[in-house]
Biopython code that builds the backbone (N, CA, C, O; Angstrom):
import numpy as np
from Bio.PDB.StructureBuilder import StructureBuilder

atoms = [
    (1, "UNK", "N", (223.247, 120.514, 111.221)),
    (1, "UNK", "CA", (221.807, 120.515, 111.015)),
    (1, "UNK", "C", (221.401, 121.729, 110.195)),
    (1, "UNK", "O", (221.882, 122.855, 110.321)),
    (2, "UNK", "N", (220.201, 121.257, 109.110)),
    (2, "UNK", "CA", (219.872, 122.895, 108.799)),
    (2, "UNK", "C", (218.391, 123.341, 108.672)),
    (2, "UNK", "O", (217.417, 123.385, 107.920)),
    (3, "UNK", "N", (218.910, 123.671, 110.023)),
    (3, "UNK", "CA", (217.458, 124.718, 110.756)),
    (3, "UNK", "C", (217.676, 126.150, 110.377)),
    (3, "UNK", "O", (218.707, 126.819, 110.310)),
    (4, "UNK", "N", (215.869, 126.558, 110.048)),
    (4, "UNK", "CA", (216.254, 127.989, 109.215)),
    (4, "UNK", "C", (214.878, 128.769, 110.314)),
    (4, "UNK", "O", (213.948, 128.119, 110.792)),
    (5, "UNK", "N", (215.024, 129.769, 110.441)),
    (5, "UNK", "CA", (214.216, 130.744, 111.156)),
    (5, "UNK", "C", (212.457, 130.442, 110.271)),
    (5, "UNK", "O", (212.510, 131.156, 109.269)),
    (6, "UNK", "N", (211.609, 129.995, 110.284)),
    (6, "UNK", "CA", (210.532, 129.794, 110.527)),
    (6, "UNK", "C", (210.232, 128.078, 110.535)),
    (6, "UNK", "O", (209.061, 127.783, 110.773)),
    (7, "UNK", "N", (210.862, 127.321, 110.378)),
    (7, "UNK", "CA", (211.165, 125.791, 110.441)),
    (7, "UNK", "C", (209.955, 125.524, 111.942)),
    (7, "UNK", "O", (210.055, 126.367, 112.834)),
    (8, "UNK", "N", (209.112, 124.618, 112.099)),
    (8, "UNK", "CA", (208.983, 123.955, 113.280)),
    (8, "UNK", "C", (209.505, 122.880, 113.955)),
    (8, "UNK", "O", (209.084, 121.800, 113.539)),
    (9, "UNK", "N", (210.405, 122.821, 115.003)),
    (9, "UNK", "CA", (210.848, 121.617, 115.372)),
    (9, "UNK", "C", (210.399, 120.765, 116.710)),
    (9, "UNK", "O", (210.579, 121.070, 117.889)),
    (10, "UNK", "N", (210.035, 120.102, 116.393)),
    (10, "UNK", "CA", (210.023, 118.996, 117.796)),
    (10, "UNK", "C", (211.202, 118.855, 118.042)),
    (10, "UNK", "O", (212.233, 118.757, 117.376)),
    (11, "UNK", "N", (210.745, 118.858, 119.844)),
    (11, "UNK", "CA", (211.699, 118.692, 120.605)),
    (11, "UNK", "C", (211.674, 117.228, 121.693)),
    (11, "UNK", "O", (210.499, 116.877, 121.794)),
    (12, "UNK", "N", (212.636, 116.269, 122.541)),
    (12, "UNK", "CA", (212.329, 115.160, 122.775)),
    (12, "UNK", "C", (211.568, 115.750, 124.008)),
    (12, "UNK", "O", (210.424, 115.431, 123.687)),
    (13, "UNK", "N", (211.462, 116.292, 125.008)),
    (13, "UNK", "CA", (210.696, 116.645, 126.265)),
    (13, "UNK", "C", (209.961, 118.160, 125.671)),
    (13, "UNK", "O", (210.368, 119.068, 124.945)),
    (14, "UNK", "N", (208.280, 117.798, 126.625)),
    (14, "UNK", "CA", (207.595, 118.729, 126.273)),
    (14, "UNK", "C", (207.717, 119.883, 127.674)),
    (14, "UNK", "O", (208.165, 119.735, 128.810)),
    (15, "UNK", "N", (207.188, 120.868, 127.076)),
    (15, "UNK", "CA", (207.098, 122.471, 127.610)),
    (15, "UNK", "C", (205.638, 121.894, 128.552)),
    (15, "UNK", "O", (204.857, 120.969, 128.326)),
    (16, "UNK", "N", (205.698, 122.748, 129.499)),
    (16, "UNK", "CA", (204.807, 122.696, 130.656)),
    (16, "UNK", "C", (203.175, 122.937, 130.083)),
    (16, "UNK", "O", (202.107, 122.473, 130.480)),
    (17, "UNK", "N", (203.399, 123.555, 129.352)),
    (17, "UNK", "CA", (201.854, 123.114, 128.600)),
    (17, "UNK", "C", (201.932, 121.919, 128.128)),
    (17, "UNK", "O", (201.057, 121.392, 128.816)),
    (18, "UNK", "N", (202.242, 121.276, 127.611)),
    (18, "UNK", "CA", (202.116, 119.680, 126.929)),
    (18, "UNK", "C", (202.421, 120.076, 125.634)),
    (18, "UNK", "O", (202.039, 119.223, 124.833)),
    (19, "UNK", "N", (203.036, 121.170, 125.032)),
    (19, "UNK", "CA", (203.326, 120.461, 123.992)),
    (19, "UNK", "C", (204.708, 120.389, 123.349)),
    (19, "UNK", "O", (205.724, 120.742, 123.948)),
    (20, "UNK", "N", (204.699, 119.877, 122.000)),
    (20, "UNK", "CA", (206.091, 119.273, 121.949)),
    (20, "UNK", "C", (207.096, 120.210, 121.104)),
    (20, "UNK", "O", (208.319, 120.214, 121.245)),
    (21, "UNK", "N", (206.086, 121.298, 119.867)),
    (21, "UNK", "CA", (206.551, 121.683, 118.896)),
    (21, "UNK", "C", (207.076, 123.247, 119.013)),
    (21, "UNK", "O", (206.595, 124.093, 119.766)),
    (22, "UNK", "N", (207.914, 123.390, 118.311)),
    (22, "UNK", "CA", (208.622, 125.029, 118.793)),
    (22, "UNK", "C", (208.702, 125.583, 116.877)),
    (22, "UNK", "O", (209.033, 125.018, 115.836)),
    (23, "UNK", "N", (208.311, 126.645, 117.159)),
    (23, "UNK", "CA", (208.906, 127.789, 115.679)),
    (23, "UNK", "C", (209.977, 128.414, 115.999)),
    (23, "UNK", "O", (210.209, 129.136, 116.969)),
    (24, "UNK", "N", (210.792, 128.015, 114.902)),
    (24, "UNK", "CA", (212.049, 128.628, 114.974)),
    (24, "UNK", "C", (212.075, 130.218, 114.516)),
    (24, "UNK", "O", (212.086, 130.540, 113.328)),
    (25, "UNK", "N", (212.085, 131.305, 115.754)),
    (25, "UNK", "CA", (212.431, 132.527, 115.585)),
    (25, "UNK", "C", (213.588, 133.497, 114.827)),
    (25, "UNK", "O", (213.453, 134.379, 113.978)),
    (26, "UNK", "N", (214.810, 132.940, 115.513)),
    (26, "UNK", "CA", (216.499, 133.398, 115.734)),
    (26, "UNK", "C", (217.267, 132.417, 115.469)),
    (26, "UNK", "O", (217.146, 131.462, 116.236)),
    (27, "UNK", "N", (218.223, 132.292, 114.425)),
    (27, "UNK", "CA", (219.464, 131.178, 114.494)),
    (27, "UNK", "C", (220.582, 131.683, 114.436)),
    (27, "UNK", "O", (220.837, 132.712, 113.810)),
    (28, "UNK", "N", (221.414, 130.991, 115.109)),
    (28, "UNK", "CA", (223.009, 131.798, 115.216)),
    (28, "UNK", "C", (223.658, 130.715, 116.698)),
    (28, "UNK", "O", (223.363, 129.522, 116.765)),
    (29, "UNK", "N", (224.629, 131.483, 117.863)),
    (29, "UNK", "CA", (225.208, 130.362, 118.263)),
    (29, "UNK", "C", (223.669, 130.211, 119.256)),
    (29, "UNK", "O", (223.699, 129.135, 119.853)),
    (30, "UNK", "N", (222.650, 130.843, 119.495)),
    (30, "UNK", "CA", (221.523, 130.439, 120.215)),
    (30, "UNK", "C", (220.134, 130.564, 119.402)),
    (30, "UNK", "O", (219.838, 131.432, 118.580)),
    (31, "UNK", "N", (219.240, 129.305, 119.913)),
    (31, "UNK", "CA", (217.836, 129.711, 119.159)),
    (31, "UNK", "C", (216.847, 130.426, 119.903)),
    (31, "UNK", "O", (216.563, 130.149, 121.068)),
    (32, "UNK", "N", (216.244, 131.481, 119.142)),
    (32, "UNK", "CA", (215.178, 132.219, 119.768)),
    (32, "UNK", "C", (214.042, 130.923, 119.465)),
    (32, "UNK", "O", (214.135, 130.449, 118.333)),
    (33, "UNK", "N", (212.965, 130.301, 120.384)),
    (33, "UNK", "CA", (212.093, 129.430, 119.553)),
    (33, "UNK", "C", (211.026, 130.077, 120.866)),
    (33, "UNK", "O", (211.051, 130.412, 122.050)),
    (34, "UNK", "N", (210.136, 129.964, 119.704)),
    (34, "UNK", "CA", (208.229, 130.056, 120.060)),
    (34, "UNK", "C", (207.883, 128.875, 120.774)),
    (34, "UNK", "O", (208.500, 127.887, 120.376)),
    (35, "UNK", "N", (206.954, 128.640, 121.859)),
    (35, "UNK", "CA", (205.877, 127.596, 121.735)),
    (35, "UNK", "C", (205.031, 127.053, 121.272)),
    (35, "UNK", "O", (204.095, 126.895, 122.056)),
    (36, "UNK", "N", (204.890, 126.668, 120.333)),
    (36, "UNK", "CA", (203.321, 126.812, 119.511)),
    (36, "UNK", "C", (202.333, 126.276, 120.146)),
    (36, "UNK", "O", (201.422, 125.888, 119.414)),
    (37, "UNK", "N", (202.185, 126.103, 121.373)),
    (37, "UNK", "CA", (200.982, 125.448, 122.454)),
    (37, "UNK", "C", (200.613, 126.927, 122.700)),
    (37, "UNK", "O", (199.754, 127.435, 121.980)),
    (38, "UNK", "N", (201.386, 127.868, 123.963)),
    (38, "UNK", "CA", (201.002, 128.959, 124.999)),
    (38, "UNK", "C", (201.662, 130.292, 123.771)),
    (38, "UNK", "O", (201.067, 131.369, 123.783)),
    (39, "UNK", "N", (202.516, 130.164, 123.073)),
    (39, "UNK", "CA", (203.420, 131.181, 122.357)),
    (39, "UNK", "C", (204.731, 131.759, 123.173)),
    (39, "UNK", "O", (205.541, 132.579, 122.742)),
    (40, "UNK", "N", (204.730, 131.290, 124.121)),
    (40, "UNK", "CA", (206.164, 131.269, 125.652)),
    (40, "UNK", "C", (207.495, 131.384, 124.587)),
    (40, "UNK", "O", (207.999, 130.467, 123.940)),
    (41, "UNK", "N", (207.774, 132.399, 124.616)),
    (41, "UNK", "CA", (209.847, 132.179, 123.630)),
    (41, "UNK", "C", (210.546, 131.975, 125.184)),
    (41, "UNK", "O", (210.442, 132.220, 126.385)),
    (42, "UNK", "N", (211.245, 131.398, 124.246)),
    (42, "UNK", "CA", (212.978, 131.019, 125.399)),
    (42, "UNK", "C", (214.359, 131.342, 124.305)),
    (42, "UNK", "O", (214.423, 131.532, 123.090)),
    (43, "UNK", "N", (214.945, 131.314, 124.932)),
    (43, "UNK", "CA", (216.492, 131.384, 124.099)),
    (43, "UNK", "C", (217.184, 130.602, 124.738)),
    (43, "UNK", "O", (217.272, 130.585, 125.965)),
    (44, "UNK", "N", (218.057, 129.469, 123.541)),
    (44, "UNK", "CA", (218.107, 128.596, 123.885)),
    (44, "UNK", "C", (219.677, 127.973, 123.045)),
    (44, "UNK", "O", (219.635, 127.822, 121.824)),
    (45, "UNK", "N", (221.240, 127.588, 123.963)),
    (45, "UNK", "CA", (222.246, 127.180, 123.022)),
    (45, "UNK", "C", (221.808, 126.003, 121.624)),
    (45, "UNK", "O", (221.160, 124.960, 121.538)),
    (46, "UNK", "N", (222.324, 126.588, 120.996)),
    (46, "UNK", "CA", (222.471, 125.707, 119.389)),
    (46, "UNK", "C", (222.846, 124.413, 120.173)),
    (46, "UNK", "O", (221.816, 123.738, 120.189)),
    (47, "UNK", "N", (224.035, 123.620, 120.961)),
    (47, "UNK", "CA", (224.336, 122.415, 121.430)),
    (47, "UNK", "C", (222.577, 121.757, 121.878)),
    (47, "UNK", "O", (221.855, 120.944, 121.303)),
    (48, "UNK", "N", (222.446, 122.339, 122.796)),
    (48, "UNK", "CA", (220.872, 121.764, 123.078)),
    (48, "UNK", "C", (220.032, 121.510, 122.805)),
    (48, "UNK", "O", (219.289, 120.627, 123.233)),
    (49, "UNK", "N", (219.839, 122.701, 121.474)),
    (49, "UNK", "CA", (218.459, 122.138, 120.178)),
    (49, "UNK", "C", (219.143, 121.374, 119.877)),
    (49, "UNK", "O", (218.786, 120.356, 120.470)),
    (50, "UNK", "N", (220.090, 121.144, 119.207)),
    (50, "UNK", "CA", (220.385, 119.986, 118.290)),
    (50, "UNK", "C", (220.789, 118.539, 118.890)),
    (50, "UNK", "O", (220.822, 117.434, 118.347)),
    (51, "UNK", "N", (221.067, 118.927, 120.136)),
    (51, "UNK", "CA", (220.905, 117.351, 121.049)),
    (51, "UNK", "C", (219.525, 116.726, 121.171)),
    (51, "UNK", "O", (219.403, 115.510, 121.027)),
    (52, "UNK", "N", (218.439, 117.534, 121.441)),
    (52, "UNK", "CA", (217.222, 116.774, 121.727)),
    (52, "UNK", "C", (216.417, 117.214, 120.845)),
    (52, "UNK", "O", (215.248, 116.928, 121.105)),
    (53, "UNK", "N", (216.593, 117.891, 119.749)),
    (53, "UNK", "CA", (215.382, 117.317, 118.043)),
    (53, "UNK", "C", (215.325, 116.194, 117.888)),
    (53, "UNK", "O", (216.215, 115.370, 118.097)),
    (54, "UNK", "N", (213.821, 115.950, 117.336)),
    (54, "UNK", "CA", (213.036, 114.470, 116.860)),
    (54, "UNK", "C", (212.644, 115.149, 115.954)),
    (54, "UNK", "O", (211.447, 114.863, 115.977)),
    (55, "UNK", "N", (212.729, 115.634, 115.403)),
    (55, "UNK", "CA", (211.916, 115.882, 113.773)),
    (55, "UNK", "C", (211.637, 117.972, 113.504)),
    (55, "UNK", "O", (211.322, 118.884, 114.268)),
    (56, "UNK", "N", (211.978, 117.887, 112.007)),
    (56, "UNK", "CA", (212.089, 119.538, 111.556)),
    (56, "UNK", "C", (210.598, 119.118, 110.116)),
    (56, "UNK", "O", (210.519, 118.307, 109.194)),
    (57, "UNK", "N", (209.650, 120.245, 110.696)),
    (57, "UNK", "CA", (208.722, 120.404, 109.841)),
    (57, "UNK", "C", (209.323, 121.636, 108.698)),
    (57, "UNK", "O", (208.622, 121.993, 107.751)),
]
sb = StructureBuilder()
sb.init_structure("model")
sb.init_model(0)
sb.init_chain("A")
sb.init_seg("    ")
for serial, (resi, resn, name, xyz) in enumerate(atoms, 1):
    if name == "N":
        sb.init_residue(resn, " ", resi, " ")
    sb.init_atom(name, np.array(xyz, "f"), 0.0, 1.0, " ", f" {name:<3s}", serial, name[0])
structure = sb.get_structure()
């Protein structure tokens, strides 16, 4: 996949605020990603983003 550090990606399940879309912070073997609902970061394995993306803005 090629996800680049400010990319937005949907993800298939939403974040406890409701929403769906994340900014990509950090890439490497983990992603730093934003919330763009609350602004909440998580860090998160590369296997996992790239299992449940639906779409890269």
């Amino acid at each position: 996949m090629d996800i680049k550090v400010g990319n937005i990606i949907k993800l298939k399940k939403q974040h406890p605020c409701g929403n769906y879309e994340w900014e990509v912070l950090r890439v490497g073997a983990d992603f730093r990603l934003k919330c763009m609902g609350c602004g909440h970061q998580i860090m998160v394995p590369r296997k996992n983003v790239e299992k449940n993306i639906r779409g890269i803005r």
